[in-house]
C-alpha positions in Angstrom: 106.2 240.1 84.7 106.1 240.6 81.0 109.1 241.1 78.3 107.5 243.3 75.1 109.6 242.3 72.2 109.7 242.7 68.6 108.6 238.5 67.2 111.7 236.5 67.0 112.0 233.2 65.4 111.9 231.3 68.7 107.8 232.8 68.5 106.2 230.6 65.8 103.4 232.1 63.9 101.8 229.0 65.0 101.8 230.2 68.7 100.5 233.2 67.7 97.9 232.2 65.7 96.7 230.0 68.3 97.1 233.1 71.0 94.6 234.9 68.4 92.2 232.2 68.4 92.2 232.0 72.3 91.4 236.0 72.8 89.0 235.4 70.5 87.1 232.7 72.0 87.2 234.8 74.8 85.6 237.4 74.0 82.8 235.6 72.6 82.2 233.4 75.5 82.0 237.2 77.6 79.5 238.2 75.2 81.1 239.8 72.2 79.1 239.2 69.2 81.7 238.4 66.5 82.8 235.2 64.8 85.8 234.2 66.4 89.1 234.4 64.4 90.2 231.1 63.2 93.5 232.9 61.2 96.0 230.2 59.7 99.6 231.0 60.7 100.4 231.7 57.2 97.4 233.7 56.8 99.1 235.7 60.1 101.9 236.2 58.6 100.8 237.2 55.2 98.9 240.0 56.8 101.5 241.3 58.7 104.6 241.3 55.9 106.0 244.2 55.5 105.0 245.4 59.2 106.3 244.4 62.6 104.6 242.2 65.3 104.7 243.0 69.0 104.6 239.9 71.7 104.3 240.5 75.6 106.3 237.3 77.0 105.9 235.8 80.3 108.3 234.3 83.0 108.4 230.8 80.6 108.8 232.2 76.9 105.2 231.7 76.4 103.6 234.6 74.3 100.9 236.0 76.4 99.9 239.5 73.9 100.3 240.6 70.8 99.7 243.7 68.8 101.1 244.1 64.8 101.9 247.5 62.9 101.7 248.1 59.4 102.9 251.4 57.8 100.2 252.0 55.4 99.4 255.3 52.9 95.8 256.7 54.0 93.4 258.8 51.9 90.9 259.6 54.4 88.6 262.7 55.6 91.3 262.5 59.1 94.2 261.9 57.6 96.2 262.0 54.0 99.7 260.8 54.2 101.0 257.6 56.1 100.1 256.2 59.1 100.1 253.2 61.2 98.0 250.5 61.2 97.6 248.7 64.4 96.3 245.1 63.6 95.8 241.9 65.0 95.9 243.0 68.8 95.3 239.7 71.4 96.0 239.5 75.3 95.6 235.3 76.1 92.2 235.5 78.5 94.1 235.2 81.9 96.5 238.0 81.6 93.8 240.4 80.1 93.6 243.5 82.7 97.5 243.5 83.2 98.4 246.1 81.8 99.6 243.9 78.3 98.1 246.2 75.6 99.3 249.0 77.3 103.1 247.9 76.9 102.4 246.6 73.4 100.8 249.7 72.0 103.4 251.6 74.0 106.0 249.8 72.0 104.7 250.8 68.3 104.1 254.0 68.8 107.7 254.5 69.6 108.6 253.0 66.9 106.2 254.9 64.9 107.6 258.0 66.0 110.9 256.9 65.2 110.6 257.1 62.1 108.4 260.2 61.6 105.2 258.7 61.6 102.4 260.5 64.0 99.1 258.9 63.6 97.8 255.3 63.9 94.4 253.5 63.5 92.9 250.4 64.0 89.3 248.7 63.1 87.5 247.1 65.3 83.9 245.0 65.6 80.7 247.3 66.6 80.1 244.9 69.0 83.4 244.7 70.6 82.9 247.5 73.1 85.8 246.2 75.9 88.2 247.2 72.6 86.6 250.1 71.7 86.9 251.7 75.3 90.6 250.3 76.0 90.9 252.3 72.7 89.2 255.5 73.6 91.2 255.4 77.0 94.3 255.2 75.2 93.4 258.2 73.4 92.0 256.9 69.7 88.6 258.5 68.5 85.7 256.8 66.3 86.4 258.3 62.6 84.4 256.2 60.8 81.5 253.6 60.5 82.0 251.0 57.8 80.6 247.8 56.3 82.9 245.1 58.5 84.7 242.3 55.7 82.5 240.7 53.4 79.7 243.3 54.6 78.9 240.5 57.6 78.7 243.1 60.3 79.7 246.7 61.5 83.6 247.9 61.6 84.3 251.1 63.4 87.9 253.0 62.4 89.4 254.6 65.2 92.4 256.9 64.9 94.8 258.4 67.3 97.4 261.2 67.2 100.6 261.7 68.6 101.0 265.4 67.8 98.8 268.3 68.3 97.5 268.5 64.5 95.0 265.7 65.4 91.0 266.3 64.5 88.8 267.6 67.2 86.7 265.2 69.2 83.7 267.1 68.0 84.5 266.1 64.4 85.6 263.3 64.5 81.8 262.4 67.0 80.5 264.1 64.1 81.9 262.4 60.8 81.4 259.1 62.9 78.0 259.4 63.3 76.9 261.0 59.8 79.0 257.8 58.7 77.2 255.4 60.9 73.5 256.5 59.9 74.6 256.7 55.7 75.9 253.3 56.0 73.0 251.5 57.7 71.3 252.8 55.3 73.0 251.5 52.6 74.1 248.3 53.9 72.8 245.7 55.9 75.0 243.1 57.7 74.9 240.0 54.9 72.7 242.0 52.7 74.2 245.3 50.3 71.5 247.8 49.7 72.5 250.5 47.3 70.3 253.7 46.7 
């Protein structure tokens, strides 16, 4: 059994860096090709100011998920106006397949729709596939292909929204994939190659 709740000081940003760095390690031991994040708490928390962080507690008070938003302004071929920005999403290794992100993204999209907001997206790692179909499940499309921080690897945007005036699947398949090819053109992971 799992309490969602918005962080509270008895959560340290320590815990939930450490949660982070868990999921991580994780998924890299199952096979996902990605460094594994090594965020400071500060750094954590730096990223998130401004937004609010999400934490899936078990039976003890231990912090078991977590899933940040951030109310952002977009200027994108999907969406002009603002928008939320779900970030930093973990579920610690032995609760994964409960349900956890789920109840966490469930949580900020209510809170997104509370106060009038009606889309939200979220980058992810190429490789990351597990994500990406938890993602497409919960009803996000791939909108766009992208050089990945520091232009080490692939990022794919996803978007998802919560009224009908959404994009198509068709498009958004399409503006995904005539992203995907221009970009490895132009860049390569570690290497920039502009025409």
């Amino acid at each position: 059994m799992f309490t969602i709740q918005e962080k509270s000081e008895s959560i340290s940003w320590e815990e939930l860096a450490a949660l982070q760095r868990r999921a991580h390690q994780h998924n890299h031991e199952v096979g996902v090709d990605m460094q594994c994040a090594n965020y400071t708490s500060s750094e954590l928390k730096d990223a998130v100011k401004g937004g609010k962080t999400y934490v899936a507690i078990d039976c003890t008070g231990a912090p078991k998920g977590m899933l940040s938003v951030v109310i952002r302004q977009v200027e994108r071929w999907w969406h002009k106006g603002k928008a939320g920005y779900i970030c930093y999403v973990a579920v610690a290794p032995e609760c994964q397949g409960n349900g956890l992100y789920r109840k966490l993204s469930a949580k900020a999209y209510k809170e997104l729709a509370d106060v009038n907001i009606h889309v939200a997206y979220l980058n992810t790692h190429i490789a990351n596939r597990t994500a990406q179909k938890a993602y497409v499940k919960d009803g996000y499309h791939r909108v766009r292909f992208s050089p990945g921080s520091g232009t080490d690897y692939y990022s794919v945007e996803m978007a998802k929204w919560f009224s009908k005036k959404g994009k198509s699947k068709l498009r958004c398949w399409l503006m995904f994939s005539l992203t995907a090819i221009v970009i490895r053109i132009l860049y390569k992971p570690g290497k920039i190659r502009r025409f």
